[in-house]
DOTIMI-820426 format. One record per atom (N, C-alpha, C): residue number from 1; x, y, z. Coordinates in nm, 4 decimals, always signed. Example, Ala and Ser with C-alpha at 12.3 -4.5 7.8 and 13.67 -1.06 7.14 Angstrom:
NODE|resi|xx|yy|zz
NODE|1|+1.3190|-0.5690|+0.7800
NODE|1|+1.2300|-0.4500|+0.7800
NODE|1|+1.3200|-0.3300|+0.7800
NODE|2|+1.2850|-0.2250|+0.7080
NODE|2|+1.3670|-0.1060|+0.7140
NODE|2|+1.2900|+0.0030|+0.7870
***
This chain:
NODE|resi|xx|yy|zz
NODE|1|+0.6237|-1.8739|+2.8005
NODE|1|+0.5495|-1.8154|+2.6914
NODE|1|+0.6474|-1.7413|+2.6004
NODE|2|+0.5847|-1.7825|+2.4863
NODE|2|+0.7329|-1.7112|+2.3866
NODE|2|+0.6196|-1.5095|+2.3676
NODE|3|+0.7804|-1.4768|+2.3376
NODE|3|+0.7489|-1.3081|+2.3443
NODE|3|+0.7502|-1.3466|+2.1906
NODE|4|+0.6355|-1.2126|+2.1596
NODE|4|+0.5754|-1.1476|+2.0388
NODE|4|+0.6596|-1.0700|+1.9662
NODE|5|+0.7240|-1.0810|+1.8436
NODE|5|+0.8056|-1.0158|+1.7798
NODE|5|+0.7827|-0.8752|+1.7677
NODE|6|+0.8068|-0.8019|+1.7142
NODE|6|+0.8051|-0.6598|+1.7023
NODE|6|+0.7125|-0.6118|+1.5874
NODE|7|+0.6618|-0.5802|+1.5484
NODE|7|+0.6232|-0.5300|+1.3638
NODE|7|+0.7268|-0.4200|+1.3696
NODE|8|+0.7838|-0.4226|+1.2493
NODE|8|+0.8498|-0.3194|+1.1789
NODE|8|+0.7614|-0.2163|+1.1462
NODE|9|+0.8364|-0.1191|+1.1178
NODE|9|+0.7677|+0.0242|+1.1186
NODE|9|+0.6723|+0.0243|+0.9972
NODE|10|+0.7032|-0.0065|+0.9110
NODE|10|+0.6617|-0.0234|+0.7689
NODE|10|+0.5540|-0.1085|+0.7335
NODE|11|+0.5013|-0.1946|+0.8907
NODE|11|+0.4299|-0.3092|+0.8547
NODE|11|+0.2825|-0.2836|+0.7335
NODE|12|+0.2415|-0.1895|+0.8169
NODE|12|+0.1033|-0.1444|+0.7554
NODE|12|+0.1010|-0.0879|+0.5823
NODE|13|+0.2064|-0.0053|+0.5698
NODE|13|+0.2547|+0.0300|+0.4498
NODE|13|+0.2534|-0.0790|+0.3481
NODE|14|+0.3352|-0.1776|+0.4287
NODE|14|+0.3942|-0.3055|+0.3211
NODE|14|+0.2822|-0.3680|+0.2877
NODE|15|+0.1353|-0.4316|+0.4145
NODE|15|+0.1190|-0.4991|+0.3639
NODE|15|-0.0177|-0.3943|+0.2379
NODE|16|-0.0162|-0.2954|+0.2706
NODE|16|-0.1463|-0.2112|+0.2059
NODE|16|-0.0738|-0.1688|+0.0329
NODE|17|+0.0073|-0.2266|+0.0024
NODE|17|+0.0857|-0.2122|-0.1390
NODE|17|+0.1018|-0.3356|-0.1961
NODE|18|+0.1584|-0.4445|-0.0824
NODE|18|+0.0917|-0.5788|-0.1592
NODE|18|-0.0550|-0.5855|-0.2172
NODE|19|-0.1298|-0.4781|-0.0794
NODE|19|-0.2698|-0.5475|-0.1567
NODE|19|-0.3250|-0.4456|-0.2700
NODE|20|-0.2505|-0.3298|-0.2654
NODE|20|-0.2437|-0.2427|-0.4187
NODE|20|-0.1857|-0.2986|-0.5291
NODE|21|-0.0641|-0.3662|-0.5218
NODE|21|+0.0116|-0.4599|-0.6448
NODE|21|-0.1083|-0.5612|-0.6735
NODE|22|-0.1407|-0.6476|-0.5618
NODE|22|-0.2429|-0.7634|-0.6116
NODE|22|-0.3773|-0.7015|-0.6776
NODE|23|-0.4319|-0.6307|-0.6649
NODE|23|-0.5789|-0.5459|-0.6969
NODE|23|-0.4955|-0.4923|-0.8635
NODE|24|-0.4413|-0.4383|-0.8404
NODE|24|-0.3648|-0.3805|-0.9722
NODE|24|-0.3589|-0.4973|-1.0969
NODE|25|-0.2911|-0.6005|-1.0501
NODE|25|-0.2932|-0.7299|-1.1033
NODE|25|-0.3516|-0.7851|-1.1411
NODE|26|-0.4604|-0.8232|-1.1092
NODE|26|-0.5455|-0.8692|-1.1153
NODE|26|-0.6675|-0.8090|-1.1797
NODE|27|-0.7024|-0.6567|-1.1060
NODE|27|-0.8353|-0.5941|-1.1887
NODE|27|-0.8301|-0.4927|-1.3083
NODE|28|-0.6177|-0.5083|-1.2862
NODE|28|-0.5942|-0.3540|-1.3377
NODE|28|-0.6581|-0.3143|-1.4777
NODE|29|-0.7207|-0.4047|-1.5650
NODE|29|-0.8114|-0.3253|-1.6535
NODE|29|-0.9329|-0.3013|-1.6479
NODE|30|-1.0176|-0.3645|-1.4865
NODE|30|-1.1681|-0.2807|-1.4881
NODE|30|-1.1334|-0.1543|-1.3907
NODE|31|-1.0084|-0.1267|-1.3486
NODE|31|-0.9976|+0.0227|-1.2437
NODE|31|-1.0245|+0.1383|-1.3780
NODE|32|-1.1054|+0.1878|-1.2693
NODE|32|-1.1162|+0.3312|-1.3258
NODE|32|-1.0354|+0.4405|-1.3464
NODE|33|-1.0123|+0.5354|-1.3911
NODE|33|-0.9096|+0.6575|-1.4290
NODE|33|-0.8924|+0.6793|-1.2579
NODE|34|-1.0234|+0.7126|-1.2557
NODE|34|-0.9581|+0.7829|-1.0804
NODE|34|-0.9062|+0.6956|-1.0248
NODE|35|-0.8948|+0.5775|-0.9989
NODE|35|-0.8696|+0.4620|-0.9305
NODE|35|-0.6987|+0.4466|-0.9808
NODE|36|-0.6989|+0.4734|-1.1172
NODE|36|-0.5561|+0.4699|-1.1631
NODE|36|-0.4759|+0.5229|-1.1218
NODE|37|-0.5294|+0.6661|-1.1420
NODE|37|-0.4565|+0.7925|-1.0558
NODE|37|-0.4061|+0.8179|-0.9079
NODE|38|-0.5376|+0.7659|-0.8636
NODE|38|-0.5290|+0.6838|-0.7188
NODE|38|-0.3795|+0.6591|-0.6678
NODE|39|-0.3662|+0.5382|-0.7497
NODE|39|-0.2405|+0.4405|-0.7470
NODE|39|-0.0900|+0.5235|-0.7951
NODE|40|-0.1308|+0.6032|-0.9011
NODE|40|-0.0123|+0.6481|-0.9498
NODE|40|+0.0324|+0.7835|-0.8413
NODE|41|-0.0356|+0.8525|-0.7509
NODE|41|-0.0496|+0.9630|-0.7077
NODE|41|+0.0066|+0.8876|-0.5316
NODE|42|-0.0120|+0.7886|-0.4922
NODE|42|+0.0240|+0.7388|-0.3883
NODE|42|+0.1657|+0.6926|-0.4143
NODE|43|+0.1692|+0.6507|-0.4766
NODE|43|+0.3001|+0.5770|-0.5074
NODE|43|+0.4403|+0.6926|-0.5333
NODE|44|+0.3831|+0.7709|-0.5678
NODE|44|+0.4771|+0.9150|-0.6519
NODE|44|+0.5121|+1.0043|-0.5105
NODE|45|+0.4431|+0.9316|-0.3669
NODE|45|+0.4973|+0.9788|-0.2007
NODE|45|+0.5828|+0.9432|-0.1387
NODE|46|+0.6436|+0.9564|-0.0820
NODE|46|+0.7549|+0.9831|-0.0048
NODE|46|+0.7340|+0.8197|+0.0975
NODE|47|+0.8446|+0.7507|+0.0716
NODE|47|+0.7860|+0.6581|+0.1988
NODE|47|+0.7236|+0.6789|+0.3083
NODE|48|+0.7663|+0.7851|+0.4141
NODE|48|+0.6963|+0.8535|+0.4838
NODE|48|+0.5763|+0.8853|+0.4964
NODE|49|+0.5257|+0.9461|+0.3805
NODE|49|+0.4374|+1.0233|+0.3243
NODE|49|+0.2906|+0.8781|+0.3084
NODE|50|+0.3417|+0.8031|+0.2570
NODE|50|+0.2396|+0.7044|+0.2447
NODE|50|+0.2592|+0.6459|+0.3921
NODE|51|+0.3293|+0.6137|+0.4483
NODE|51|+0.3073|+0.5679|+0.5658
NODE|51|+0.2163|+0.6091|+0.6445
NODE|52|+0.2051|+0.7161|+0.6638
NODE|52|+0.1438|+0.8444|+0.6985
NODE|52|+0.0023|+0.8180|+0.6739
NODE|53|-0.0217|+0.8249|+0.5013
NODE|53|-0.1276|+0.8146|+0.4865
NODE|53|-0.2052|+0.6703|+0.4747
NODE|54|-0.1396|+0.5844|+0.4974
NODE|54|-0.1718|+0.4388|+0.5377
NODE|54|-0.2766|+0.4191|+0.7068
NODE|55|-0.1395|+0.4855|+0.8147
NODE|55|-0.1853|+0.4788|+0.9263
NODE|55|-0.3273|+0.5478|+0.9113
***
């Protein structure tokens, strides 16, 4: 049986910003102010910091 790779630390982070870039992309002119802010206010964290608030 083959062994299961590892996830990197970052996994959850990475993929929860792809799916902020894609949403952004895609809806970014029906998001709302707060929704904007949202984005701009997460992003303006500390890698850590969003990791954090990912998990």
């Amino acid at each position: 049986m083959s062994e299961i790779a590892p996830l990197s630390c970052t996994y959850y982070l990475d993929y929860f910003e792809y799916l902020l870039a894609f949403v952004q992309q895609q809806y970014g002119p029906l998001l709302s102010e707060r929704e904007t802010d949202f984005l701009r206010r997460f992003r303006a964290l500390s890698e850590k910091g969003r990791c954090l608030y990912v998990r």
